[in-house]
mmCIF file of the N, C-alpha and C atoms, coordinates in Angstrom:
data_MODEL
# 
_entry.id   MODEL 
# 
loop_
_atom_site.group_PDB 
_atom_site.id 
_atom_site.type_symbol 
_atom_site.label_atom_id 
_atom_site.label_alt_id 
_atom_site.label_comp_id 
_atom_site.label_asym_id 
_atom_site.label_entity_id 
_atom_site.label_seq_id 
_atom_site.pdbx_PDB_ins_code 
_atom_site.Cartn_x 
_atom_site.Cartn_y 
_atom_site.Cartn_z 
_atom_site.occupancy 
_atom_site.B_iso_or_equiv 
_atom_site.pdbx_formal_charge 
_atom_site.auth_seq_id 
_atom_site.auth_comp_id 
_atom_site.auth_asym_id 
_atom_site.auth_atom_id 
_atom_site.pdbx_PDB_model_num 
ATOM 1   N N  . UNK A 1 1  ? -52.684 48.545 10.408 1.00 0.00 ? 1  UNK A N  1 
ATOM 2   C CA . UNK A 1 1  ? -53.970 49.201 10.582 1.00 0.00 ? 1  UNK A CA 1 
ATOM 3   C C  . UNK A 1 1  ? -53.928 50.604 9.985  1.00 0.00 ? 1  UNK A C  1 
ATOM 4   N N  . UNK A 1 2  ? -52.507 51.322 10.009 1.00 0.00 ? 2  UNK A N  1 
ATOM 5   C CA . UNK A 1 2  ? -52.917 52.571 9.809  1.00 0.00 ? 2  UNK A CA 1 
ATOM 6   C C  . UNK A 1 2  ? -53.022 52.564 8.129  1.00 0.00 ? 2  UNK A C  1 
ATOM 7   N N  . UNK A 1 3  ? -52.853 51.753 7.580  1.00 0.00 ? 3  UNK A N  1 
ATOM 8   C CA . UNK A 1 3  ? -53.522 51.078 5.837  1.00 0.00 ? 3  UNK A CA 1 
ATOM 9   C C  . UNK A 1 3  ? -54.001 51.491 5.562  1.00 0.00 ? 3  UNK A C  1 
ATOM 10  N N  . UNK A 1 4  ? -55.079 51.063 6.289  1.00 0.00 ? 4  UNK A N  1 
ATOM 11  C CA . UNK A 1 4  ? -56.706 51.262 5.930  1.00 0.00 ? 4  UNK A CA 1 
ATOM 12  C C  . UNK A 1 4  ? -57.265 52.528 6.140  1.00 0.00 ? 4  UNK A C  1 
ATOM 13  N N  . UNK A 1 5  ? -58.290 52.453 4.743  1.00 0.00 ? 5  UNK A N  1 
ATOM 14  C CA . UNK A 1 5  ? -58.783 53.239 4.724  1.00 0.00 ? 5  UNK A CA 1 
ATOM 15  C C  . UNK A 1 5  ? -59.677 53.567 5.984  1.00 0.00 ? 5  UNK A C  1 
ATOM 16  N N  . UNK A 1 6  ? -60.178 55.000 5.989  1.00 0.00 ? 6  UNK A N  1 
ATOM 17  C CA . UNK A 1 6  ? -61.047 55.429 7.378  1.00 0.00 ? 6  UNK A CA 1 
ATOM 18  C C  . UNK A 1 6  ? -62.277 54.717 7.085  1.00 0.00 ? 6  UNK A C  1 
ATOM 19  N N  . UNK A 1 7  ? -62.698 54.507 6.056  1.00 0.00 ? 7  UNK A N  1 
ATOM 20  C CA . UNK A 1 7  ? -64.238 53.355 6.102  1.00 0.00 ? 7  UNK A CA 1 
ATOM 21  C C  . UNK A 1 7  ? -63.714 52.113 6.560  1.00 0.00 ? 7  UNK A C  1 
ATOM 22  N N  . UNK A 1 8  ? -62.922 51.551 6.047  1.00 0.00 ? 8  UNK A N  1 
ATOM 23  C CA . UNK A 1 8  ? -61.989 50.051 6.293  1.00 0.00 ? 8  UNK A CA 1 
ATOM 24  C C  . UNK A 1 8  ? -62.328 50.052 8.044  1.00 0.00 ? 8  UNK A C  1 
ATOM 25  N N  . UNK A 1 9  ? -61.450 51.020 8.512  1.00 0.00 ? 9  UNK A N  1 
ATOM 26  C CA . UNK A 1 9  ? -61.766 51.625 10.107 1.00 0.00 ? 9  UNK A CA 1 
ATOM 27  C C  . UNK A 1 9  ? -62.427 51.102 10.802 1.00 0.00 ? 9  UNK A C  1 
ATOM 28  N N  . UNK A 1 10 ? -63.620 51.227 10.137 1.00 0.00 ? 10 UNK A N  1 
ATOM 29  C CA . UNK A 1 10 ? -65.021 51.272 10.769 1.00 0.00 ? 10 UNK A CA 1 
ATOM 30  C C  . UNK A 1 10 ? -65.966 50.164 11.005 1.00 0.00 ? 10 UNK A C  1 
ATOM 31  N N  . UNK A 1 11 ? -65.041 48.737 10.339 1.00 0.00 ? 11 UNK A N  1 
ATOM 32  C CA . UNK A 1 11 ? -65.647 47.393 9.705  1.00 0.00 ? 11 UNK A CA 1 
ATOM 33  C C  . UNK A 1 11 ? -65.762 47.167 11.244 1.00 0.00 ? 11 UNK A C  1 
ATOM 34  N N  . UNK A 1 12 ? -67.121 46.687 11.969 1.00 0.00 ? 12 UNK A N  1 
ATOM 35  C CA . UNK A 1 12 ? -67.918 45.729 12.564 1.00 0.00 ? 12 UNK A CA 1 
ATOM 36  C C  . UNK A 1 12 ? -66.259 44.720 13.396 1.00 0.00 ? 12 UNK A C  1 
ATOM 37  N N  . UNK A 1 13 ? -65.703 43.680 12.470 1.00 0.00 ? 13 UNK A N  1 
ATOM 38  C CA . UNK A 1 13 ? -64.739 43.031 12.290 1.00 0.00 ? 13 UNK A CA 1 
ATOM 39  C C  . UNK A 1 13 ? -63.015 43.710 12.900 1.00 0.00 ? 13 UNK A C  1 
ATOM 40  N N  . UNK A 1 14 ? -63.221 45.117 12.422 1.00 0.00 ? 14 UNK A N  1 
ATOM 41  C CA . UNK A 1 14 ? -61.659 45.642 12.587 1.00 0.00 ? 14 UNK A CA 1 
ATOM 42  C C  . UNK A 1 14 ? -62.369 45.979 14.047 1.00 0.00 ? 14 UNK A C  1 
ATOM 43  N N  . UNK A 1 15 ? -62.924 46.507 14.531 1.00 0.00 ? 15 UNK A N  1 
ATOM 44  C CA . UNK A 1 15 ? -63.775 47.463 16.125 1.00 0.00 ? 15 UNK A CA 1 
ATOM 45  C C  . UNK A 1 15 ? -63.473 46.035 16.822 1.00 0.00 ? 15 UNK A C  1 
ATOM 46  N N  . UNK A 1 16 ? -63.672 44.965 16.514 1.00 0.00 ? 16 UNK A N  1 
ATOM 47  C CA . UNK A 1 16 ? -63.809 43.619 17.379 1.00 0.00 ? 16 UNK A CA 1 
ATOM 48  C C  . UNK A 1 16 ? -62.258 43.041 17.871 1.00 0.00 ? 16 UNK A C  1 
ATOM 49  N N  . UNK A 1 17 ? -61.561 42.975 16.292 1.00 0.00 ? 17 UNK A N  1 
ATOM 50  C CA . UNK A 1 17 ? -60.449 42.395 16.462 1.00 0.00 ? 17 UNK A CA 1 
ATOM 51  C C  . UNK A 1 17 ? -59.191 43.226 16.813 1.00 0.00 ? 17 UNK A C  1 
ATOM 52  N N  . UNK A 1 18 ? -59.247 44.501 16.501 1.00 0.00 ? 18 UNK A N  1 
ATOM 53  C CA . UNK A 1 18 ? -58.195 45.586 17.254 1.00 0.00 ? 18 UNK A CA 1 
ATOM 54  C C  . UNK A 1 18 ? -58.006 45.541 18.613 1.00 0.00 ? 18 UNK A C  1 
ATOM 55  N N  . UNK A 1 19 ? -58.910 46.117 19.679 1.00 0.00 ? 19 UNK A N  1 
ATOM 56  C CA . UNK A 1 19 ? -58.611 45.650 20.813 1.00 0.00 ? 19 UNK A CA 1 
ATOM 57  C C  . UNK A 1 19 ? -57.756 44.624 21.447 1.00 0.00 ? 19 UNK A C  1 
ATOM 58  N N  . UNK A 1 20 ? -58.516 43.288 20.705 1.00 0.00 ? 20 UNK A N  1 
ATOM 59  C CA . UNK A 1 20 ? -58.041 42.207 21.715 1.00 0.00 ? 20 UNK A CA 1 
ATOM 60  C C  . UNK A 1 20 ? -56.500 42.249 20.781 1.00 0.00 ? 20 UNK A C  1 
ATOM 61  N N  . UNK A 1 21 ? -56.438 42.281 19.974 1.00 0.00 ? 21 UNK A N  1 
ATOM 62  C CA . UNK A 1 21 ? -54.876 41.979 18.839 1.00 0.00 ? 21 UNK A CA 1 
ATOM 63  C C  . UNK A 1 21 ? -54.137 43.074 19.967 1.00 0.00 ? 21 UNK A C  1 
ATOM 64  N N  . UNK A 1 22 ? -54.606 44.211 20.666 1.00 0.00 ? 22 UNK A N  1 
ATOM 65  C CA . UNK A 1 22 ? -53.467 45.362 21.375 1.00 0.00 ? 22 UNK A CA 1 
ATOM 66  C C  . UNK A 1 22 ? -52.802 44.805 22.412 1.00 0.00 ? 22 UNK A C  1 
ATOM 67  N N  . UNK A 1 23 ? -53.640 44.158 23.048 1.00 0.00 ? 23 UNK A N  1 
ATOM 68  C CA . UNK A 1 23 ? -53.335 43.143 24.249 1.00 0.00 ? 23 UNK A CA 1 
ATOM 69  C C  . UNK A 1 23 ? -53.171 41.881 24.114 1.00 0.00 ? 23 UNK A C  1 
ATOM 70  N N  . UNK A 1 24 ? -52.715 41.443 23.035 1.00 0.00 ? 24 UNK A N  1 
ATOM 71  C CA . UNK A 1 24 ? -51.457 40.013 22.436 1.00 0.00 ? 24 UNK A CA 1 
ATOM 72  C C  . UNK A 1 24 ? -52.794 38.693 22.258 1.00 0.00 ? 24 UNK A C  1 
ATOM 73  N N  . UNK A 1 25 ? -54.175 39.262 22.061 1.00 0.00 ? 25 UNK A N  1 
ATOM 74  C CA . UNK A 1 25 ? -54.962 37.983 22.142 1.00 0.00 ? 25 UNK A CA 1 
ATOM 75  C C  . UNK A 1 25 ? -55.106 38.033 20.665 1.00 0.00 ? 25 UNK A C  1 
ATOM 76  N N  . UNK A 1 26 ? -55.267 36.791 19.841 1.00 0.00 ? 26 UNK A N  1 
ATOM 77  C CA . UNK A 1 26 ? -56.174 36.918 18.561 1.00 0.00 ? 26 UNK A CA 1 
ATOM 78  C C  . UNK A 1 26 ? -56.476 35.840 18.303 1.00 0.00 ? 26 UNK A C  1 
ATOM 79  N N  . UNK A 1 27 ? -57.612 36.451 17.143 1.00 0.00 ? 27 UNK A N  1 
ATOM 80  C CA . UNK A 1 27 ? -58.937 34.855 17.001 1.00 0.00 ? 27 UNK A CA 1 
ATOM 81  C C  . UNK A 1 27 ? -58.548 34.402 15.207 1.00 0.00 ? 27 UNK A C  1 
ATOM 82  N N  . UNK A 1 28 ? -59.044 33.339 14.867 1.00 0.00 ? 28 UNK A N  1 
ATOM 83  C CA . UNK A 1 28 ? -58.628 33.262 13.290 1.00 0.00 ? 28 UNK A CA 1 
ATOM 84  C C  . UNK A 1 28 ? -59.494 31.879 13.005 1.00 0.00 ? 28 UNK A C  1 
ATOM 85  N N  . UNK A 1 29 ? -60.599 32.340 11.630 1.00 0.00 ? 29 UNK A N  1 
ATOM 86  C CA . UNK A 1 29 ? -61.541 31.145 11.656 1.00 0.00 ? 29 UNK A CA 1 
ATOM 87  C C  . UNK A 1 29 ? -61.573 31.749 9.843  1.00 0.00 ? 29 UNK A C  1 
ATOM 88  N N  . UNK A 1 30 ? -62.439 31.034 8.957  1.00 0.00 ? 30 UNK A N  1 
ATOM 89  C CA . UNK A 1 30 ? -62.104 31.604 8.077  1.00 0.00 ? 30 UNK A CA 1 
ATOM 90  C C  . UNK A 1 30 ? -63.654 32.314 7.635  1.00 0.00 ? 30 UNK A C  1 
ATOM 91  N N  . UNK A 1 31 ? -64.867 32.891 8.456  1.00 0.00 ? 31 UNK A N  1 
ATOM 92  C CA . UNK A 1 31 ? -65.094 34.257 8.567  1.00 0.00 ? 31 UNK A CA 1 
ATOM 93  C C  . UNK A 1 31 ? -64.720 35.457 8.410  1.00 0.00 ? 31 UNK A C  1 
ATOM 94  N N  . UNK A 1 32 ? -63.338 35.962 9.088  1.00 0.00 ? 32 UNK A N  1 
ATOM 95  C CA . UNK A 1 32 ? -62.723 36.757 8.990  1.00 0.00 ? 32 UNK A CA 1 
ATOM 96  C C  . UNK A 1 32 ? -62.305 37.156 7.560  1.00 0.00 ? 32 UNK A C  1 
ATOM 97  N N  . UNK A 1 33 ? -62.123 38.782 7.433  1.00 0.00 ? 33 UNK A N  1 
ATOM 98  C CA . UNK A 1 33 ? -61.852 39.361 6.002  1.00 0.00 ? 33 UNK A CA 1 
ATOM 99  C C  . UNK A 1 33 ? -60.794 38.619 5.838  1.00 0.00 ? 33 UNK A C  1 
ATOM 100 N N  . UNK A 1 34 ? -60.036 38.818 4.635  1.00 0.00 ? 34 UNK A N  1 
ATOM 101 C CA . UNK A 1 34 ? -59.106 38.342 4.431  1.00 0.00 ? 34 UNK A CA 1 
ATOM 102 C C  . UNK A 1 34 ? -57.807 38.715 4.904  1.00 0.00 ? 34 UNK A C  1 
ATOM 103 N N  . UNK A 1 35 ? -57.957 40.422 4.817  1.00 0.00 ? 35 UNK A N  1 
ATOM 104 C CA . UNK A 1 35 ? -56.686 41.110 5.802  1.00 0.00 ? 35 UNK A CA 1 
ATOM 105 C C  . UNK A 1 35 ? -56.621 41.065 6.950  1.00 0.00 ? 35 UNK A C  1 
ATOM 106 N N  . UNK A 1 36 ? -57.676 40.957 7.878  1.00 0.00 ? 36 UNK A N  1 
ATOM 107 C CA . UNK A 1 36 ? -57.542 40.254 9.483  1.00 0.00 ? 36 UNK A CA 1 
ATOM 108 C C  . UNK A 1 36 ? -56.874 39.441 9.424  1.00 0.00 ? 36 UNK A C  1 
ATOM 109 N N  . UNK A 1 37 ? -57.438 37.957 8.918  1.00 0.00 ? 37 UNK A N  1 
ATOM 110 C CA . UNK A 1 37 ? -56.472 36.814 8.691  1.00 0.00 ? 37 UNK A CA 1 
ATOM 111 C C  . UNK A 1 37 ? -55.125 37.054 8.422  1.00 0.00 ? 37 UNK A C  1 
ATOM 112 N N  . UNK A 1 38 ? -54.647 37.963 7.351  1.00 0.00 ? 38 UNK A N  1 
ATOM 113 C CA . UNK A 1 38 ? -53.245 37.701 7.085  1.00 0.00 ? 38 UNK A CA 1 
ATOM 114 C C  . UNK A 1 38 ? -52.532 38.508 8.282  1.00 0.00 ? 38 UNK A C  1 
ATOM 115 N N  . UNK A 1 39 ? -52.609 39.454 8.865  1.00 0.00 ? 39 UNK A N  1 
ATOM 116 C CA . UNK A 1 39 ? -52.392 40.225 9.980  1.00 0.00 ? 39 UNK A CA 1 
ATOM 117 C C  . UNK A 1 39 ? -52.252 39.377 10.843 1.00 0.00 ? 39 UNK A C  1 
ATOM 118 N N  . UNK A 1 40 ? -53.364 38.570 11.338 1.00 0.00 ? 40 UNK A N  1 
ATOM 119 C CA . UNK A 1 40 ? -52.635 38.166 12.653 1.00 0.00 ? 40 UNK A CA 1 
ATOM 120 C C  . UNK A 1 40 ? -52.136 36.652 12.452 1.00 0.00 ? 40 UNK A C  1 
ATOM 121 N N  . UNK A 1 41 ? -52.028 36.366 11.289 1.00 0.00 ? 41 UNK A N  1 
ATOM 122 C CA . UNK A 1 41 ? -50.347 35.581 10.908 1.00 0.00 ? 41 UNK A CA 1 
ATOM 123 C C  . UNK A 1 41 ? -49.550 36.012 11.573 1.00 0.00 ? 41 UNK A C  1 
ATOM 124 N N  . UNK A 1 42 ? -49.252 37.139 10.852 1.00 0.00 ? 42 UNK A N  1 
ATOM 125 C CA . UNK A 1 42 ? -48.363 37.872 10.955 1.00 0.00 ? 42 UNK A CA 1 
ATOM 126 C C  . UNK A 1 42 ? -47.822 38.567 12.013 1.00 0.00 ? 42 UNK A C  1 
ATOM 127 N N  . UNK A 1 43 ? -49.023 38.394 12.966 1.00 0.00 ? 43 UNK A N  1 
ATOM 128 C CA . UNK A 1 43 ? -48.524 39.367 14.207 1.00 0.00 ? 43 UNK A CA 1 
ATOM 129 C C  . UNK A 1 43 ? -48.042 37.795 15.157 1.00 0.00 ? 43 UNK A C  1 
ATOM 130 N N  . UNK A 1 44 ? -49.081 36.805 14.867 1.00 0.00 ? 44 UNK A N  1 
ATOM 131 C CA . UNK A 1 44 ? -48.344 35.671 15.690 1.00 0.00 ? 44 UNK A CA 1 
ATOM 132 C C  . UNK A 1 44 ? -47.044 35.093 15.118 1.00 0.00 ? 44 UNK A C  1 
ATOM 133 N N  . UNK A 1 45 ? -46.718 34.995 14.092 1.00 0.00 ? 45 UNK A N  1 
ATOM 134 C CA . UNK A 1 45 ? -45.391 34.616 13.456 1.00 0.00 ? 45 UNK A CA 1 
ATOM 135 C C  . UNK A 1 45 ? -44.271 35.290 13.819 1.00 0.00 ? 45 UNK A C  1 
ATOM 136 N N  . UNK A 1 46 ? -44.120 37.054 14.217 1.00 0.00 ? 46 UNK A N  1 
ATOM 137 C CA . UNK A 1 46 ? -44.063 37.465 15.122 1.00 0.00 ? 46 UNK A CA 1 
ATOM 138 C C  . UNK A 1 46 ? -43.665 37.412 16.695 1.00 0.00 ? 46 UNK A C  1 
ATOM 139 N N  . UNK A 1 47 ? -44.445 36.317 17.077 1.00 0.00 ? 47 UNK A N  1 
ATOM 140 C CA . UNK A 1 47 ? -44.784 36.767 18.517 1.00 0.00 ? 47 UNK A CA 1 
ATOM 141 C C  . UNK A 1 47 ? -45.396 37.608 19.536 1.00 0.00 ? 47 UNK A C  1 
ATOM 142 N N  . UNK A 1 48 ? -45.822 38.359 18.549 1.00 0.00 ? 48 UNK A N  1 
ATOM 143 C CA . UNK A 1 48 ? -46.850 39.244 19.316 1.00 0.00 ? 48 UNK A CA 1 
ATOM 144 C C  . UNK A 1 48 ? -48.204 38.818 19.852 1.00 0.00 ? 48 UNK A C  1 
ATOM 145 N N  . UNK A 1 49 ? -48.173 38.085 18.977 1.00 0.00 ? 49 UNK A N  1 
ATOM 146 C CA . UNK A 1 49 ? -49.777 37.164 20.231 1.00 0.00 ? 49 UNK A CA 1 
ATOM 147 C C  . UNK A 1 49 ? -49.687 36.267 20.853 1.00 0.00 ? 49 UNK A C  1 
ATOM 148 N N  . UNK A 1 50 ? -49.745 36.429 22.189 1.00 0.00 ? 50 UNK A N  1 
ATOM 149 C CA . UNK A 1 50 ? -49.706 35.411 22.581 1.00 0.00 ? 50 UNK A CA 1 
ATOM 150 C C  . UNK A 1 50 ? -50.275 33.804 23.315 1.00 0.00 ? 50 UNK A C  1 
ATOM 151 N N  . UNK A 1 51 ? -51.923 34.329 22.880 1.00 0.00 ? 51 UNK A N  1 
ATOM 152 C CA . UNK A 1 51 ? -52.469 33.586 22.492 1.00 0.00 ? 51 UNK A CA 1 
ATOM 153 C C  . UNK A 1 51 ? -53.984 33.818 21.552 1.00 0.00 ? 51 UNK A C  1 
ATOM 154 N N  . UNK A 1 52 ? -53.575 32.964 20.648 1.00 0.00 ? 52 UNK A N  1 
ATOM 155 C CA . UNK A 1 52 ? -54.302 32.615 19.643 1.00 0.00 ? 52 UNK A CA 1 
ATOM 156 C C  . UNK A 1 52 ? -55.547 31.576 19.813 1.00 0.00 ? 52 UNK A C  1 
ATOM 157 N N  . UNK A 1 53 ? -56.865 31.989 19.417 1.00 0.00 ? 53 UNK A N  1 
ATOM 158 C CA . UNK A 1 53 ? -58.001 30.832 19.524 1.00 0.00 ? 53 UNK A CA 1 
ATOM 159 C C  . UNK A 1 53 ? -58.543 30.930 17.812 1.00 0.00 ? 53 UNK A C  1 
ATOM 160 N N  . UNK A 1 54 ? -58.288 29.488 17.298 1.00 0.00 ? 54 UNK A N  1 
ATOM 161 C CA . UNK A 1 54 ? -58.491 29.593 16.108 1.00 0.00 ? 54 UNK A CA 1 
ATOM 162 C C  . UNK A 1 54 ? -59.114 28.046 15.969 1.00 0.00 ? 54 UNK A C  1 
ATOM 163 N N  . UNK A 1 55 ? -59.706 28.459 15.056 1.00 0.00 ? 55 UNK A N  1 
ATOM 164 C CA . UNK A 1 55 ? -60.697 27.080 14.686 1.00 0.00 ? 55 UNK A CA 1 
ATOM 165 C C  . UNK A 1 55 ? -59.764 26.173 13.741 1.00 0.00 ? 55 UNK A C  1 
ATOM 166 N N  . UNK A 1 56 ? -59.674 24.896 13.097 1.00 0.00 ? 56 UNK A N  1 
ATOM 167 C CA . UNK A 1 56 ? -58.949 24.086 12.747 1.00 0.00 ? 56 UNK A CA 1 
ATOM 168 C C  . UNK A 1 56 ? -57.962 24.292 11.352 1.00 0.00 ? 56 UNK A C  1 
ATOM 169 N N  . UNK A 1 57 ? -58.925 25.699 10.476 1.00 0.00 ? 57 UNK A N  1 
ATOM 170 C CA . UNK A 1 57 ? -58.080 25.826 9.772  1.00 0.00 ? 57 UNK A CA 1 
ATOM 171 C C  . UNK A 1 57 ? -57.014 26.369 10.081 1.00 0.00 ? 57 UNK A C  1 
ATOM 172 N N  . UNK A 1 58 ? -56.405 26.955 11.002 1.00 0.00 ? 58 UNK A N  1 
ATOM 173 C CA . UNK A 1 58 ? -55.170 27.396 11.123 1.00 0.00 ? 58 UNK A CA 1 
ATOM 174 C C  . UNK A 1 58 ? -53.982 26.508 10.951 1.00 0.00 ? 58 UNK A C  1 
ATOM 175 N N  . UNK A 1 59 ? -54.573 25.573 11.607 1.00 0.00 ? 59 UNK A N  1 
ATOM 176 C CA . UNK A 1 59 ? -53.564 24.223 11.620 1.00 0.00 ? 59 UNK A CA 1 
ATOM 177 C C  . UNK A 1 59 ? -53.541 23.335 10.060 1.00 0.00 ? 59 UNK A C  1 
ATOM 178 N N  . UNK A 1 60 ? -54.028 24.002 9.292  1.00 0.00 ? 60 UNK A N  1 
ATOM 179 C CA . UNK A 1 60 ? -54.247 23.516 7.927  1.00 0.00 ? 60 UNK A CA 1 
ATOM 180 C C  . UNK A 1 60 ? -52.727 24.406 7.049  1.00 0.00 ? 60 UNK A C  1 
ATOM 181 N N  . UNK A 1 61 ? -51.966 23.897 6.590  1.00 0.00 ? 61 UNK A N  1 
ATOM 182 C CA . UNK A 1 61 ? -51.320 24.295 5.491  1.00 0.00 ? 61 UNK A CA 1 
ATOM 183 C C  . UNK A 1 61 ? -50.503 25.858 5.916  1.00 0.00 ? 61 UNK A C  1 
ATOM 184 N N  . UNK A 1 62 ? -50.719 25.727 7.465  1.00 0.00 ? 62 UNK A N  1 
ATOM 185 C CA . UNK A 1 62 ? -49.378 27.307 7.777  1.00 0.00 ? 62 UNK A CA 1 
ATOM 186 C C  . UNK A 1 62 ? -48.853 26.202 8.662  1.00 0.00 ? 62 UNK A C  1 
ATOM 187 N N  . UNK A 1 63 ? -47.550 27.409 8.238  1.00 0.00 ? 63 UNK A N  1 
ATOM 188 C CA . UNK A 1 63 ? -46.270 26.476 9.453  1.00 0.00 ? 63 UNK A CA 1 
ATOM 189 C C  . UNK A 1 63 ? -45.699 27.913 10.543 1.00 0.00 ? 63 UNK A C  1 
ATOM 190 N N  . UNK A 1 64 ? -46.787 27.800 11.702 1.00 0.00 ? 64 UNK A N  1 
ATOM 191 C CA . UNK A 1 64 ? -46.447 28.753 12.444 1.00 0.00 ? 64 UNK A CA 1 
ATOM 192 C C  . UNK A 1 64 ? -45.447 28.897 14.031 1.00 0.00 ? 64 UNK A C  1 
ATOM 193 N N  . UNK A 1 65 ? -45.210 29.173 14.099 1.00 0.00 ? 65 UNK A N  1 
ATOM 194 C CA . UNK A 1 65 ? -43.973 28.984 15.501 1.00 0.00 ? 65 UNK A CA 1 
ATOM 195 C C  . UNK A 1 65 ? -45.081 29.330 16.999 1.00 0.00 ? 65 UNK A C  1 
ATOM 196 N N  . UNK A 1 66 ? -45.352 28.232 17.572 1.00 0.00 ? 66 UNK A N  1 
ATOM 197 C CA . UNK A 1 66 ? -46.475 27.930 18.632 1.00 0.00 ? 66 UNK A CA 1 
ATOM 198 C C  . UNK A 1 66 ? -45.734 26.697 19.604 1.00 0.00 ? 66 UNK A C  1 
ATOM 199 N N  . UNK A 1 67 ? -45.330 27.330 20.961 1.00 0.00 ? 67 UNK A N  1 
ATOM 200 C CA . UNK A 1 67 ? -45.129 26.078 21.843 1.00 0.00 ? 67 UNK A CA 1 
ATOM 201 C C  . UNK A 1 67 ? -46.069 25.204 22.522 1.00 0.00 ? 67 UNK A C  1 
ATOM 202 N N  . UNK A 1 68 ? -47.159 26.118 22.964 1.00 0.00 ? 68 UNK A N  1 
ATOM 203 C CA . UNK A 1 68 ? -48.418 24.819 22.855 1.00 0.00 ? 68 UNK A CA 1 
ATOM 204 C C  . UNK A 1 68 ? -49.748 25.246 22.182 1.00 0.00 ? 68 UNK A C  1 
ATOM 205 N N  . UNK A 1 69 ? -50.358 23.854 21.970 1.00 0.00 ? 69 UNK A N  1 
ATOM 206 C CA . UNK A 1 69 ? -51.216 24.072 21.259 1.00 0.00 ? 69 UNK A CA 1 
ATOM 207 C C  . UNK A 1 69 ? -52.382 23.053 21.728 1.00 0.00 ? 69 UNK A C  1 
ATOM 208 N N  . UNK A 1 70 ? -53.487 23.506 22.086 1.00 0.00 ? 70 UNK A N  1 
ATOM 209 C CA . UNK A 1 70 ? -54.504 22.466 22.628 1.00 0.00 ? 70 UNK A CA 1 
ATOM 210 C C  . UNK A 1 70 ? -55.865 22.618 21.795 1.00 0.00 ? 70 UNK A C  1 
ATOM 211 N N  . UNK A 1 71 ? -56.441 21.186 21.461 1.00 0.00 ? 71 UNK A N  1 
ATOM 212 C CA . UNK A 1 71 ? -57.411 20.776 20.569 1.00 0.00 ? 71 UNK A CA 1 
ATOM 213 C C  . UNK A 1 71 ? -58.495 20.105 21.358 1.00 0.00 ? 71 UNK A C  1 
ATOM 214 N N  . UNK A 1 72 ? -59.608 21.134 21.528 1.00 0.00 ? 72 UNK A N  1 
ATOM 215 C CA . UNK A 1 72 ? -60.395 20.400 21.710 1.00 0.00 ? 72 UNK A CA 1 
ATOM 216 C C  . UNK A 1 72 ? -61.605 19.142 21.207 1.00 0.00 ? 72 UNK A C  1 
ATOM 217 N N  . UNK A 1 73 ? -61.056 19.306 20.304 1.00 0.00 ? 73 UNK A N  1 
ATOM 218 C CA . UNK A 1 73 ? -61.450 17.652 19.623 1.00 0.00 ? 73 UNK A CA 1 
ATOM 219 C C  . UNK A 1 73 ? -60.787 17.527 18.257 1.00 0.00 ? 73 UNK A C  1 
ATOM 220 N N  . UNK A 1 74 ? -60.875 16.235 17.414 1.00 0.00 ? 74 UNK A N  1 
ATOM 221 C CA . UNK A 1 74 ? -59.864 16.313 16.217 1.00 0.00 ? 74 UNK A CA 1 
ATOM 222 C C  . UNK A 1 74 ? -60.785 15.562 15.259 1.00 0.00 ? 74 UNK A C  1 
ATOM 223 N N  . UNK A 1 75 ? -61.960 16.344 14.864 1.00 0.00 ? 75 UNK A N  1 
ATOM 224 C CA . UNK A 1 75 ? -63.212 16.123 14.213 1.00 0.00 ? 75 UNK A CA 1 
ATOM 225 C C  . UNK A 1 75 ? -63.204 16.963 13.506 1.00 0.00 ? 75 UNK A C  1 
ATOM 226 N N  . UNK A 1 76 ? -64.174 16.950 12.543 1.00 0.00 ? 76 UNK A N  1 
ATOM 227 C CA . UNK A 1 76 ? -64.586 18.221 11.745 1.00 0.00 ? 76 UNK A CA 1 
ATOM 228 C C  . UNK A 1 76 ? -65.983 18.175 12.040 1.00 0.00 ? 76 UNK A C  1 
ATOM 229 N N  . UNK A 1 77 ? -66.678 19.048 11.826 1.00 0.00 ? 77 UNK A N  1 
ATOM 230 C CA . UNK A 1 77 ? -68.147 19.703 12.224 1.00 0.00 ? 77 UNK A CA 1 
ATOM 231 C C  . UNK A 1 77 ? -68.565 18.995 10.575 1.00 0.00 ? 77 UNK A C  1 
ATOM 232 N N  . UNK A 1 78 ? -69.569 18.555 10.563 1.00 0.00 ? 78 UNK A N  1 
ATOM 233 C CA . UNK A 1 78 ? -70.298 18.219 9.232  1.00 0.00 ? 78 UNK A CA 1 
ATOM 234 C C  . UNK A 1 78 ? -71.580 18.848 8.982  1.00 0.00 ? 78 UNK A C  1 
ATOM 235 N N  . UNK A 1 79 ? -72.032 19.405 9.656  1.00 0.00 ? 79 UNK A N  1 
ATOM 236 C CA . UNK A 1 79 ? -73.070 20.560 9.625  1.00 0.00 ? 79 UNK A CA 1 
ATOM 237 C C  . UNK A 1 79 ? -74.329 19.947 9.968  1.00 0.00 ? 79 UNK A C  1 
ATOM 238 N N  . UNK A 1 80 ? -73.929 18.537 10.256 1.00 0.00 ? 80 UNK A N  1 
ATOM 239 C CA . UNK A 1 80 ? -74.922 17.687 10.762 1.00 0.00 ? 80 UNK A CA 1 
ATOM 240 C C  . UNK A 1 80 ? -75.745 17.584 12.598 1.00 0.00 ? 80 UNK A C  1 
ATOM 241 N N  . UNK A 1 81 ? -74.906 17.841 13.339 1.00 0.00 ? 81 UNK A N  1 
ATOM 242 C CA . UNK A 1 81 ? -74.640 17.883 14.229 1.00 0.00 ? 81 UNK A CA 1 
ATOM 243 C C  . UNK A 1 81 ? -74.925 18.530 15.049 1.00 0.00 ? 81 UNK A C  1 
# 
């Protein structure tokens, strides 16, 4: 965090996800900037979070160190729905 620039700072996104990331929670959907995302990889790869709520891409193509992991359904959204 201390990276970023003081506008960076100020993103809507960083005000939301700082907090909860201080106290070991984090979220990951692919909304998020791109440096949120890689951050809290990184902070859960880590271990510093200790729990994570992330929508299905997470479980797509990372290989992250997680002892449980619960799915509430094993669908994809089709925008139909």
């Amino acid at each position: 965090i201390d990276l970023l620039s003081d506008e960076d700072k100020t993103l809507p996104q960083i005000n939301t996800v700082l907090p909860l990331l201080k106290k070991g929670v984090g979220i990951h959907h692919s909304g998020l900037l791109p440096i949120i995302k890689e951050t809290i990889e990184i902070l859960f790869g880590e271990g510093l979070i200790k729990a994570l709520f992330a929508t299905e891409t997470f479980s797509m193509g990372l290989n992250m160190p997680a002892r449980t992991v619960l799915f509430t359904a094993a669908r994809k959204f089709d925008g139909k729905e």
